[in-house]
C-alpha positions as CSV (number, residue, x, y, z in Angstrom):
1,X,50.0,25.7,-85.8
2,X,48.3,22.6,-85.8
3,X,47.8,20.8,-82.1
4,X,50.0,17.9,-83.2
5,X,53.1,19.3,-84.6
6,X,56.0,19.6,-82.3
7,X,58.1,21.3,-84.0
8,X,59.0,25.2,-83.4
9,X,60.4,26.8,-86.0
10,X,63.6,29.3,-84.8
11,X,62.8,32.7,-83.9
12,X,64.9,35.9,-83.1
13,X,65.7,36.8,-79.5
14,X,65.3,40.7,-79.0
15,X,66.7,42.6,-75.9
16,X,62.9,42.3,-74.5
17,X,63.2,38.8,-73.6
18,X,61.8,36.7,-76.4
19,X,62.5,33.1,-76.4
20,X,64.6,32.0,-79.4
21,X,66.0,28.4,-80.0
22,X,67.2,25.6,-82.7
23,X,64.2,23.7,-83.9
24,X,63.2,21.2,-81.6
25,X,61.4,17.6,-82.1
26,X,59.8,17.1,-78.7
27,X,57.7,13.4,-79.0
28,X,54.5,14.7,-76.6
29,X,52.8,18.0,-75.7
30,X,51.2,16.3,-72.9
31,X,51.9,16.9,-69.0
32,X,52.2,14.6,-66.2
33,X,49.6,13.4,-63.9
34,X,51.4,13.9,-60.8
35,X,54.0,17.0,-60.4
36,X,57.6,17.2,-59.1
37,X,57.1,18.8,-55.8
38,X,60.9,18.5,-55.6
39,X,61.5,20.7,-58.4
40,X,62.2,24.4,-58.7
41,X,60.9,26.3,-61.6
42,X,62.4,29.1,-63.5
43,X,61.4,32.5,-63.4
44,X,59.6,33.2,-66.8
45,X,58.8,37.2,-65.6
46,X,61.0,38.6,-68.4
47,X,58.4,36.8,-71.5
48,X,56.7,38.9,-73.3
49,X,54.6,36.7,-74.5
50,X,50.9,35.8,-75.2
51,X,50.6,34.3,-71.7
52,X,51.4,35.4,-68.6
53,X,54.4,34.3,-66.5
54,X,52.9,32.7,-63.9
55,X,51.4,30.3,-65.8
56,X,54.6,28.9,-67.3
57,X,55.7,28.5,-63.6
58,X,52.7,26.7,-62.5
59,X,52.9,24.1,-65.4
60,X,56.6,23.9,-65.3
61,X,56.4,20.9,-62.1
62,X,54.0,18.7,-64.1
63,X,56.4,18.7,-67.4
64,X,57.6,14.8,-68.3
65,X,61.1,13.9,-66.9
66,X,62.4,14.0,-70.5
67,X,61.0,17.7,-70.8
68,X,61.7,19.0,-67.2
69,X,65.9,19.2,-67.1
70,X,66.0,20.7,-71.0
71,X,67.1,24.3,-71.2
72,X,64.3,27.2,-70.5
73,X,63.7,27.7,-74.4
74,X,62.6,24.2,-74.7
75,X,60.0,23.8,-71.9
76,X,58.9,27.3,-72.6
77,X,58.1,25.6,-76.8
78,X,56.7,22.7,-74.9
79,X,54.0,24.6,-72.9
80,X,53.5,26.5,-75.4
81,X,52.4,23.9,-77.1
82,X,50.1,23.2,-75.1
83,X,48.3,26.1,-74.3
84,X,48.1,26.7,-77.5
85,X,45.4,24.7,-77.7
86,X,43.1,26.5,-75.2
87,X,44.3,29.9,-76.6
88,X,43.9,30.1,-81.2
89,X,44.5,32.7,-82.8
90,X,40.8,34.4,-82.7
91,X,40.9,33.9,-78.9
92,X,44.4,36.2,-79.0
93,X,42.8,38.7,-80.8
94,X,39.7,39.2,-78.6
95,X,42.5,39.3,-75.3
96,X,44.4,42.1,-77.6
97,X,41.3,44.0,-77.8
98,X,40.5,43.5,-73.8
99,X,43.9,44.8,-73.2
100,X,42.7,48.2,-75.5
101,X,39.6,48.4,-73.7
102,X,41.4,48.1,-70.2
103,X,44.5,50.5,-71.1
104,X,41.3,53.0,-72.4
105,X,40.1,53.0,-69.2
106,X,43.4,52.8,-67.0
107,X,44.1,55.9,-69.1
108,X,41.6,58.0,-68.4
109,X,39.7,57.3,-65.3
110,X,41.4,59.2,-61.7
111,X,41.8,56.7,-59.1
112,X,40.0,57.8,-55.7
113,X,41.9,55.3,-53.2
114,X,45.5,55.0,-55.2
115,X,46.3,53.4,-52.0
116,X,44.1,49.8,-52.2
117,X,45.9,49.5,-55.9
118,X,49.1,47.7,-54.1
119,X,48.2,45.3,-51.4
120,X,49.3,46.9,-48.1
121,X,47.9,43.3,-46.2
122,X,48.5,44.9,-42.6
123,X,46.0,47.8,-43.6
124,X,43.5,44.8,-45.4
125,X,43.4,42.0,-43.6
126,X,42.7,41.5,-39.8
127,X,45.6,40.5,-37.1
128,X,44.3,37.5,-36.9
129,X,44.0,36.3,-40.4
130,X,47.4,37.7,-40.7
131,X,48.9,35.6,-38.3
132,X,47.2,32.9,-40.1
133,X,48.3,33.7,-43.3
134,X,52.0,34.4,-41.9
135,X,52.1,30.7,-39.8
136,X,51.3,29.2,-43.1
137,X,50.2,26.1,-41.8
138,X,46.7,24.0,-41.5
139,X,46.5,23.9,-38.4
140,X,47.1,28.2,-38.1
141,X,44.3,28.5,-41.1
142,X,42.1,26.2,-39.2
143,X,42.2,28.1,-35.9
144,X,40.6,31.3,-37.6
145,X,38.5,29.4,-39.9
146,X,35.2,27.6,-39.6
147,X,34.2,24.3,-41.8
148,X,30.1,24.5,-41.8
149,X,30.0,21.8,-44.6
150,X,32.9,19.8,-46.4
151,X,35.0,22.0,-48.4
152,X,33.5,25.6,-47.4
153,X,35.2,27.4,-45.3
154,X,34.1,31.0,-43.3
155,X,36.0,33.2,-41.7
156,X,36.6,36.9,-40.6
157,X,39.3,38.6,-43.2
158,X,38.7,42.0,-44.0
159,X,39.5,45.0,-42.2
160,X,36.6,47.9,-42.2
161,X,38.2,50.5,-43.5
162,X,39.7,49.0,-46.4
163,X,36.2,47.8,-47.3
164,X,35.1,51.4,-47.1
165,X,37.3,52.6,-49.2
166,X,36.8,49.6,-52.0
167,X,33.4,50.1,-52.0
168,X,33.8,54.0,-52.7
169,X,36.2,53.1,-55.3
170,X,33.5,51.2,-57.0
171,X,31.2,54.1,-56.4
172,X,33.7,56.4,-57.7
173,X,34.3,54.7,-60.8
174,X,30.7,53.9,-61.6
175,X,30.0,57.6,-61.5
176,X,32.7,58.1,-63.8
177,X,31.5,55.5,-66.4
178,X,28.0,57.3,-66.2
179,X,29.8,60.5,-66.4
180,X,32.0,59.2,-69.7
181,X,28.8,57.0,-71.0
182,X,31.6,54.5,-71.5
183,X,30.1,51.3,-72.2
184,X,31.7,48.8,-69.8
185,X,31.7,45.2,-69.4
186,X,30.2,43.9,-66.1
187,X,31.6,41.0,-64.5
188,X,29.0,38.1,-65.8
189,X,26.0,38.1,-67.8
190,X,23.9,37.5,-64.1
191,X,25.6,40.7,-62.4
192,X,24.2,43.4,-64.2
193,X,25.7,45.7,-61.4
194,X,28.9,45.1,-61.0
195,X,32.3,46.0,-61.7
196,X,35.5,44.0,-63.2
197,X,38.6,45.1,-61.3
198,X,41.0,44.3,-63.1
199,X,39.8,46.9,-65.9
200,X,40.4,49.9,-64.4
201,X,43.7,48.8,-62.4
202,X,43.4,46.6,-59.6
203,X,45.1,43.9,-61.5
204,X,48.9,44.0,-59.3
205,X,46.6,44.2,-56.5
206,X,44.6,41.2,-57.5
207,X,48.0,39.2,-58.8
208,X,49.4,39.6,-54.9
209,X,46.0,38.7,-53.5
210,X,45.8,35.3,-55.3
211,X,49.5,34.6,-54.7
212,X,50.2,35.9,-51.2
213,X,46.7,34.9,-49.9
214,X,43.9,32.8,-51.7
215,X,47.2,30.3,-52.7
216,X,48.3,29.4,-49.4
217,X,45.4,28.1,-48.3
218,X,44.1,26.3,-51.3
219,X,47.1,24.5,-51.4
220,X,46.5,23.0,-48.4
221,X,42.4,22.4,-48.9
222,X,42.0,22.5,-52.1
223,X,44.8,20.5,-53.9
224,X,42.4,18.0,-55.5
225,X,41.0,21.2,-57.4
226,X,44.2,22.9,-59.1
227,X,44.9,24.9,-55.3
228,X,48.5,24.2,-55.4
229,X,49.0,25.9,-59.0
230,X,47.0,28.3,-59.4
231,X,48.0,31.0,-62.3
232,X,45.1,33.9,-63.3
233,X,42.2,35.4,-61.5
234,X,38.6,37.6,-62.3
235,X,38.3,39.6,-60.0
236,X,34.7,41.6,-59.7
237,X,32.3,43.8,-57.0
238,X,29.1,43.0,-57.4
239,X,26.0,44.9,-55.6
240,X,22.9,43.6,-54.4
241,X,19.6,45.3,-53.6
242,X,16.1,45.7,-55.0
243,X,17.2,48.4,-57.4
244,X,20.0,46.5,-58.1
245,X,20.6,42.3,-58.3
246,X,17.9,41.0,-56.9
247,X,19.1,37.5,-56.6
248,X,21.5,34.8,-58.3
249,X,19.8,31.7,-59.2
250,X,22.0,28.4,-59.1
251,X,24.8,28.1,-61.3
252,X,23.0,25.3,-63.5
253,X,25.0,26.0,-66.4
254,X,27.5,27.7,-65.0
255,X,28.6,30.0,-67.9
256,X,27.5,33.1,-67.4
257,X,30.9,34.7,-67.6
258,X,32.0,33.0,-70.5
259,X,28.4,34.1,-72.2
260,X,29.2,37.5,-70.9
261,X,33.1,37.8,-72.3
262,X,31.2,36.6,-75.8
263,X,29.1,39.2,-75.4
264,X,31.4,42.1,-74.2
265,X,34.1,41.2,-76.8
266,X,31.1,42.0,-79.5
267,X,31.1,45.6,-78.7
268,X,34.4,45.9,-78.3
269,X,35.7,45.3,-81.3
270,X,33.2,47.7,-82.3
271,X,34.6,50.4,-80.0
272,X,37.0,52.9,-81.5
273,X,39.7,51.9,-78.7
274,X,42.5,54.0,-79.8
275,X,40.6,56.8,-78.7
276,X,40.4,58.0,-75.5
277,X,37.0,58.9,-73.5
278,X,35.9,62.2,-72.9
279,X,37.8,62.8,-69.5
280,X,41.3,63.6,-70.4
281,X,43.6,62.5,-67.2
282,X,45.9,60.3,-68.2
283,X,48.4,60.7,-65.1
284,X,48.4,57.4,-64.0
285,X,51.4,55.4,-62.7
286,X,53.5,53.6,-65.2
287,X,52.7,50.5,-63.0
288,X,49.0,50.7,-64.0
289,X,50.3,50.6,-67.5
290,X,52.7,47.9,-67.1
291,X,49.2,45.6,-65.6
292,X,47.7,46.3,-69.2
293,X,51.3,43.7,-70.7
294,X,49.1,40.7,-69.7
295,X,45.9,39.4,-68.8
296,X,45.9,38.0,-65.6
297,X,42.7,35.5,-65.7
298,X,43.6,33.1,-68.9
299,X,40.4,32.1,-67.9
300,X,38.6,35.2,-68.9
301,X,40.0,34.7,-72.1
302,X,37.2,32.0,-72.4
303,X,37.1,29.4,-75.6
304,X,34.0,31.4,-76.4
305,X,32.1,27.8,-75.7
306,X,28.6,27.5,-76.7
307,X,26.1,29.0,-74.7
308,X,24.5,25.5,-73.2
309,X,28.0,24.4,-72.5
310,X,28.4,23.6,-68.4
311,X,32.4,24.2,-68.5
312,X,33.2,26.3,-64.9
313,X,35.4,29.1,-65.2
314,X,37.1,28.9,-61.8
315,X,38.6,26.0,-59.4
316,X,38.6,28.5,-56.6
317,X,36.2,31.4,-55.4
318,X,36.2,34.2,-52.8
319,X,33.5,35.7,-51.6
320,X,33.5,38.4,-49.2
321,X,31.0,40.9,-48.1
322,X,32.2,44.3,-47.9
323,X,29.3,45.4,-45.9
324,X,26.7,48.3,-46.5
325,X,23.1,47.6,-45.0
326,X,20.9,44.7,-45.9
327,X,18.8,41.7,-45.2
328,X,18.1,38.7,-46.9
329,X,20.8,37.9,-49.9
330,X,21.8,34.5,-48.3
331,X,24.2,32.2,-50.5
332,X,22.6,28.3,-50.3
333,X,25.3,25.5,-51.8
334,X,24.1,22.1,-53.2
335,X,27.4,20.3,-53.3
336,X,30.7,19.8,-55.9
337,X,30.0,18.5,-58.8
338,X,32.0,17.8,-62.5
339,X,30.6,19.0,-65.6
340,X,29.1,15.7,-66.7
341,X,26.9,15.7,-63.4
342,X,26.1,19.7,-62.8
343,X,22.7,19.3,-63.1
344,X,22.2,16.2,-60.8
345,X,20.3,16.1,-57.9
346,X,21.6,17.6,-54.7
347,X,22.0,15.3,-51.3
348,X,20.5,16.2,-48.2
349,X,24.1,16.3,-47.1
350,X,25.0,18.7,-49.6
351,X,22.8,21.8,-48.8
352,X,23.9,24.3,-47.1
353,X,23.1,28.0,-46.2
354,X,25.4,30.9,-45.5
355,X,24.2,34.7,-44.2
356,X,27.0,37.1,-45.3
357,X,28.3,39.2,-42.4
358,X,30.7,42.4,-43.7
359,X,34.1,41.6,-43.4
360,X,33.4,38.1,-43.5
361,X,34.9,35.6,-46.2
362,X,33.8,32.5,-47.4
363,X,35.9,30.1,-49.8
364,X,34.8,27.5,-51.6
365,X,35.4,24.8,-54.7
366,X,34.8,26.8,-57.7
367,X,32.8,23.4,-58.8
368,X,30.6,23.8,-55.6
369,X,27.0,24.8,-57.3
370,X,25.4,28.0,-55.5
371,X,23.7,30.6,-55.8
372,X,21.7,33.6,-53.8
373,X,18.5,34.0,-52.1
374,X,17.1,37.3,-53.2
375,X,17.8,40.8,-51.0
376,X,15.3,41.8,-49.3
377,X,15.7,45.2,-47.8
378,X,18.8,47.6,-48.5
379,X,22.0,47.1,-50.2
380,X,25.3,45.0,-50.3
381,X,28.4,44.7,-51.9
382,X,30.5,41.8,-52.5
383,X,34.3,40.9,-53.3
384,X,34.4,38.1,-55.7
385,X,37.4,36.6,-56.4
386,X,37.5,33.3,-59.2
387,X,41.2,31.6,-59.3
388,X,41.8,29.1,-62.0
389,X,44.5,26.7,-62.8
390,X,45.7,25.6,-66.2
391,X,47.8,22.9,-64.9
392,X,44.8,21.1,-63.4
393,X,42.1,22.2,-66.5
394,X,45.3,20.5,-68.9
395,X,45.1,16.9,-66.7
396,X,41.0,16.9,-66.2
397,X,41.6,16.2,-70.0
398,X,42.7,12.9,-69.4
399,X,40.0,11.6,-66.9
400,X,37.0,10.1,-67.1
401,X,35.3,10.5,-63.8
402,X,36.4,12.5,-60.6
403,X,35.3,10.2,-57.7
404,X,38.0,12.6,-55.6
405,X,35.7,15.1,-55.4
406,X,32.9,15.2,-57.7
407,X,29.9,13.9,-55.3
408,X,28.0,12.1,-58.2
409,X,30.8,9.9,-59.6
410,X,31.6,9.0,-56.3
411,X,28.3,7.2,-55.7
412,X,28.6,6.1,-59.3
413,X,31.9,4.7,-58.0
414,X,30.4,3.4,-54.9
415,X,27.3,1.7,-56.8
416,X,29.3,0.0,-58.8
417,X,31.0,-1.2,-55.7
418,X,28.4,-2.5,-53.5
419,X,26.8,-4.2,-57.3
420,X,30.3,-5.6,-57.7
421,X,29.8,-7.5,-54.3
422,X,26.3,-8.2,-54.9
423,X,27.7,-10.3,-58.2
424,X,30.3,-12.2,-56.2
425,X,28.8,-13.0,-53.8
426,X,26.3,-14.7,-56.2
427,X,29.3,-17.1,-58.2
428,X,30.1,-17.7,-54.8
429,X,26.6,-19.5,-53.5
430,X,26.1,-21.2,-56.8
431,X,29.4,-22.6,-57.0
432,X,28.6,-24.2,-52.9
């Protein structure tokens, strides 16, 4: 379907919940700058469709005023439409052969912790973050929460034991990859050591961490950045130590998980997926198999962009350290930045440093540039989670420059300003 045509030929409704319709003439596929806070969306949980529900929710408060009283069938064409154009037909393919890969693996491998694959937040979190999370207010996140530099936030989250048992988990399944020498994909192309956790599972997990936890409180900091509608996630462990990561340099480009999707989807569709590994359990829950009907992170679906491309895959990230023993490993910031100005130069007001302390969390703009200091001694593990909107990535489309947030096009902004002034005030003496 070309990216211009508007019109959506009828299709059949089956018991399943397909959409189905008259042909409809709809006279733009484009989405509104500001959304209808007022408005309720429908629920879209019974498509089975190419994208998952939550996105047609998210999009469904920035829909034009013509678009947003229609029936479901139309808006659900509409933004369609218009995610169509972030999502072809080879791009479908590759997710189909993801959700292979991730069902060969759900399958097959014997959870050790079947108890951290639903969120149980009174036996993850910490009383106090929980009381947070439950006030749901600024001021209640800002009592538990510390603001080192503008935008980052650190606080404690994560109860021990829960981090014990994730970490194991990880173990567990990494022995069982070695065990199956099933080739897996690791989470980007700079964390060789590392697990995705949405491939063997955690995905309902994951979908209830984003919505129940990271959203709350990115609506309230982070609604310049997509934070009030966010829809998919990639969530990965990552372990440093000198046998393992060394380091993570500064996310310059910024993307090394779309390089590493490119990558990963190569062997894939190499891979005989139909058949399953050598370990032949395949009691697992029919939930796990219902979290293979959709790919959570849309995000992770990637456009397959060039490698020197600087588009970043997130507009929110997680990071929290689930402990193990270590030194060195700190994560260093050198401020928010759009794609035009990634690679500028970072002001003194900018830089900051962070030293990870397990249990510990610390959020940030996905658009923040970062990176870590190298391990020095030991081992660590990290929970890394990347939250994206398509809602916000659909109206950054129409913008120029992001003086909102993006540090360099504010002084741009400001520059032109003061220069503005400077000219004024100029006319002004000459014409005394």
């Amino acid at each position: 379907m070309s990216q211009n045509q508007h019109s959506v030929p009828q299709q059949p409704r089956p018991s399943g919940g397909h959409v189905t319709g008259r042909v409809v003439n709809l006279n733009s596929d484009r989405l509104c700058v500001s959304p209808k806070r007022d408005h309720k969306s429908e629920n879209y949980e019974d498509l089975q469709m190419e994208f998952n529900p939550h996105v047609f929710g998210s999009l469904e408060q920035y829909l034009p005023p013509h678009v947003l009283n229609l029936s479901r069938e139309v808006k659900v064409r509409y933004m369609r439409n218009i995610l169509l154009r972030y999502f072809p037909e080879n791009d479908r393919n590759r997710i189909q052969k993801l959700r292979e890969y991730r069902l060969k693996i759900i399958l097959n491998y014997p959870p050790l912790h079947r108890e951290i694959y639903t969120m149980d937040a009174e036996n993850f979190f910490t009383p106090s973050f929980l009381r947070a999370i439950k006030e749901n207010t600024e001021a209640s996140f800002r009592s538990i929460m510390a603001e080192p530099s503008t935008g980052i936030y650190t606080f404690e989250m994560l109860q021990p034991q829960f981090c014990k048992k994730l970490m194991s988990e990880v173990d567990s399944f990494e022995r069982w990859v070695r065990g199956t020498k099933l080739r897996i994909m690791r989470p980007s192309a700079m964390n060789k050591h590392g697990v995705v956790l949405e491939d063997f599972g955690l995905e309902t997990m994951l979908d209830r961490f984003m919505s129940d936890i990271i959203h709350p409180i990115s609506r309230v900091f982070y609604s310049e950045f997509g934070g009030s509608s966010l829809d998919s996630h990639h969530g990965f462990v990552v372990e440093y130590g000198i046998s393992k990561d060394v380091e993570l340099g500064r996310f310059l480009q910024l993307v090394e998980f779309g390089r590493c999707f490119v990558d990963a989807i190569s062997w894939i569709g190499s891979q005989n997926c139909s058949s399953p590994v050598s370990n032949s359990n395949i009691n697992q829950s029919d939930q796990n198999k219902r979290n293979l009907s959709s790919v959570a992170f849309l995000g992770r679906r990637t456009k397959c962009e060039p490698q020197n491309s600087s588009e970043i895959n997130r507009e929110v990230s997680l990071n929290v350290c689930l402990g193990k023993e270590f030194s060195g490993g700190e994560v260093f910031f050198q401020g928010v930045r759009c794609e035009e100005h990634v690679l500028s130069i970072a002001q003194p007001g900018e830089i900051f440093n962070y030293s990870h302390v397990p249990g510990h969390a610390i959020l940030h703009p996905g658009r923040q540039r970062h990176g870590a200091r190298p391990t020095t001694s030991g081992n660590r593990m990290n929970l890394i989670i990347w939250c994206r909107s398509s809602t916000f990535r659909e109206l950054k489309k129409y913008q120029r420059d992001f003086p909102s947030w993006c540090g360099e096009c504010k002084r741009k902004k400001e520059r032109a300003r003061l220069s503005l002034m400077v000219s004024q005030q100029e006319l002004l003496k000459r014409e005394i």
